[in-house]
TIDRENSE-202696 format. One record per residue (C-alpha): x, y, z. Coordinates in steps of 0.25 Angstrom, whole numbers, padded with zeros to 4 digits, always signed. Layout:
residues N
XYZ ...
This chain:
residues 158
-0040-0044-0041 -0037-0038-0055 -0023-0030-0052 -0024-0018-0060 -0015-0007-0054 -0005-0018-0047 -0002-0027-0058 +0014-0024-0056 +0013-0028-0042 +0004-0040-0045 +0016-0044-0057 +0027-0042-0047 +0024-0048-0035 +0038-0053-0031 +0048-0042-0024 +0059-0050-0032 +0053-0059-0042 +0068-0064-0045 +0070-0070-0031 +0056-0075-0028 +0062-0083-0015 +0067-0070-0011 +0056-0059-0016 +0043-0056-0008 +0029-0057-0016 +0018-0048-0014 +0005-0052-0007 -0008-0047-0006 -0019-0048+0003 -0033-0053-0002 -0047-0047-0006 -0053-0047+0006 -0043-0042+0015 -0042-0030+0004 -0057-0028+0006 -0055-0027+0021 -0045-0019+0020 -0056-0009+0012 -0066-0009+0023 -0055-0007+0033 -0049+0005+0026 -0059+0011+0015 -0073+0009+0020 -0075-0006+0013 -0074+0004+0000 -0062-0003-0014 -0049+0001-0011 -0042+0006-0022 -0038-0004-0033 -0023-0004-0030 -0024-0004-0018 -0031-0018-0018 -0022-0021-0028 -0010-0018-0019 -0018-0026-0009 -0021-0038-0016 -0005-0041-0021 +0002-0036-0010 -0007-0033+0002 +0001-0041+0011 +0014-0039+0005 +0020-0030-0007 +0034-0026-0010 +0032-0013-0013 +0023-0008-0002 +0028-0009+0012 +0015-0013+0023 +0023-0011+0034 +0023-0022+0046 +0010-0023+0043 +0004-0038+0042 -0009-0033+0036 -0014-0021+0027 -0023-0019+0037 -0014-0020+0048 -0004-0011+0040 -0018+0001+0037 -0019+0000+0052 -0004+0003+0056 -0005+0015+0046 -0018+0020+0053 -0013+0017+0065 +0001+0026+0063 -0007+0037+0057 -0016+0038+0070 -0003+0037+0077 +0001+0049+0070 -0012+0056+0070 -0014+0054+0057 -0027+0050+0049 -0030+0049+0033 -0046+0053+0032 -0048+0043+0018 -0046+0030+0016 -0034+0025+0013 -0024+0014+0013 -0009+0013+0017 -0001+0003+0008 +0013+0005+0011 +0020+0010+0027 +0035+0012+0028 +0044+0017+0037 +0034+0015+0046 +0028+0029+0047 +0022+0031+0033 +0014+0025+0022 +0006+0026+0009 -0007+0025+0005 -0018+0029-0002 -0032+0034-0001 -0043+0024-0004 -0051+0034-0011 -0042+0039-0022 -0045+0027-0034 -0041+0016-0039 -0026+0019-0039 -0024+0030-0030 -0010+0036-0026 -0002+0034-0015 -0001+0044-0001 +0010+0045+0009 +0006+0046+0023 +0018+0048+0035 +0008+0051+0048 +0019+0054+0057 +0023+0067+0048 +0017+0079+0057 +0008+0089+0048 -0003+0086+0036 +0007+0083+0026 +0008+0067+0032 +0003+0061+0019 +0007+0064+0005 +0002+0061-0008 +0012+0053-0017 +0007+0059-0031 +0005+0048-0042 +0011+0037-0032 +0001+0024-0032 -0001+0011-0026 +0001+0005-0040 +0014+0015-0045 +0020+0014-0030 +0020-0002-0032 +0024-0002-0047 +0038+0009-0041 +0040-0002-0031 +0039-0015-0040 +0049-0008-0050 +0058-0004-0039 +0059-0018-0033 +0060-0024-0047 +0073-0014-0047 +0078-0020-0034 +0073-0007-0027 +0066-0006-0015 +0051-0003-0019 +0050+0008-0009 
């Protein structure tokens, strides 16, 4: 797969390329499981371009993207599902989660929105309408580059 929004995740893959005994390496998950992760969650149609970037160099693991528990993307777009349910909660459009913390919220983004689309935050135990938030001119690829910087600083990337 041709990396084109990525490249700086793809370029840095260790946490800590100075102690590589000690620094964990990004992994990814392959073609296929992507593909069925696309008829699972957006009706067998392309997700968006970074997104199967993201995917394909760090769907297993990734530094600066926290999966949760989760052993699986799928197991992880399940628990999010699941959660939201619990909260009585649903997201009409497709979309697809890509980072949980704290255990009671996550990002994602909508599967319809391009190549590059930006970044929502959703917190389905919050009572009312106002339980997902648009994060203006956050991405999946600015929101990686801010955590591979911040790492390289000795920061915490989130």
């Amino acid at each position: 797969m041709k990396i084109e929004y990525l490249a700086k995740l793809q370029d840095n893959p260790y946490e800590n390329p100075s102690d590589l005994k000690n620094s964990f390496i990004i992994e990814g998950i392959t073609l296929n499981e992507i593909q069925d992760l696309e008829k699972l969650y957006n009706n067998g149609n392309p997700f968006p371009k970074v997104l199967k970037e993201l995917l394909f160099l760090a769907g297993n693991y990734c530094y600066v993207c926290d999966y949760g528990i989760d052993e699986t993307q799928q197991e992880l777009q399940e628990w999010v599902r699941e959660d939201m349910a619990d909260n009585g909660r649903t997201i009409s459009r497709p979309f697809y989660a890509f980072d949980v913390y704290g255990g009671d919220q996550f990002l994602f983004i909508y599967l319809d929105e391009g190549e590059n689309p930006t970044v929502y935050e959703a917190h389905p135990w919050i009572t009312g309408s106002n339980w997902i938030k648009h994060l203006d001119n956050l991405t999946i690829k600015s929101l990686v580059d801010s955590g591979i910087e911040r790492v390289k600083r000795g920061e915490n990337p989130f």
